[in-house]
N, C-alpha and C positions, 0 to 999 in steps of 0.2 A: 504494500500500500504506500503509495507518496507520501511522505509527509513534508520533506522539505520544499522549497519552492521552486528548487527546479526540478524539483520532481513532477511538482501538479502543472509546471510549466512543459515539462515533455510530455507528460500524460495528454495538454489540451492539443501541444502538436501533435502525437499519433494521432491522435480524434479528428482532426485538420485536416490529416493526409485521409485515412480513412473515410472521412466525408467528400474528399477533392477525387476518389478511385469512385465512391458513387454518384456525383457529377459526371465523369468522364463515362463512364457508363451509359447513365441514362440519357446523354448528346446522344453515344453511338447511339440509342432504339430509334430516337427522334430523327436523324439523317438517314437510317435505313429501313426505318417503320418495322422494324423486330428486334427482338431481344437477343443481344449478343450474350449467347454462353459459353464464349469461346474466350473468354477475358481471363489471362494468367497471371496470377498473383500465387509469388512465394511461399508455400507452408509456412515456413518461420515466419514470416512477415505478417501475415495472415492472425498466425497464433498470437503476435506480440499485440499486433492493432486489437485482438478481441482481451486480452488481456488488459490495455490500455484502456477500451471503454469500462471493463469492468472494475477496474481504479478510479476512473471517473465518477463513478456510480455510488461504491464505498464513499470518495472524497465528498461527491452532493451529499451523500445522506449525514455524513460526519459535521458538516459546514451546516447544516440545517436544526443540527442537534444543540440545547444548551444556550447558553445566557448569549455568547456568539451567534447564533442560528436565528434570534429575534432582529437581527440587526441584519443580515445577509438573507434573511427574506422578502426584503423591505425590495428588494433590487429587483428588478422585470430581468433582465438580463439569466440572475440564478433562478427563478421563478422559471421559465421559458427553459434551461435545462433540465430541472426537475420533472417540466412536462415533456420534455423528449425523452429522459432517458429513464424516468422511475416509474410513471405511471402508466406505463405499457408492463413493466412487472408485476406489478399490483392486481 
């Protein structure tokens, strides 16, 4: 789990990239009107990015917790992660 700041600062880059691979993605369908499942992405790489969201996930629900958590909920910004990435687990 991150806990230093460049830890949650690499964590929000893989989340970056791994959002920037389903951009580049979802272009290809739109230019070719099908779904590309032809698109190769590294095992490790793969593993690290699902790994990184789920860092992410821990570090929202952590930052949401506690006397801290009343103040970082206040923010649309963490708000709007919370709704991407916790309440589809729920």
């Amino acid at each position: 789990m991150p806990d230093s700041p460049e830890d949650r600062i690499r964590a929000l880059q893989l989340e970056n990239e791994l959002l920037a691979l389903e951009v580049e993605a979802l272009q290809r369908q739109l230019e070719t009107g099908r779904p590309q499942l032809e698109h190769q992405i590294d095992e490790a790489r793969l593993k690290e990015l699902i790994r990184a969201e789920k860092d992410l996930k821990r570090l929202l629900r952590r930052l949401g917790k506690g006397p801290a958590g009343l103040a970082v909920r206040r923010f649309s910004g963490y708000r709007s992660m919370v709704d991407r990435y916790l309440e589809e687990d729920e």
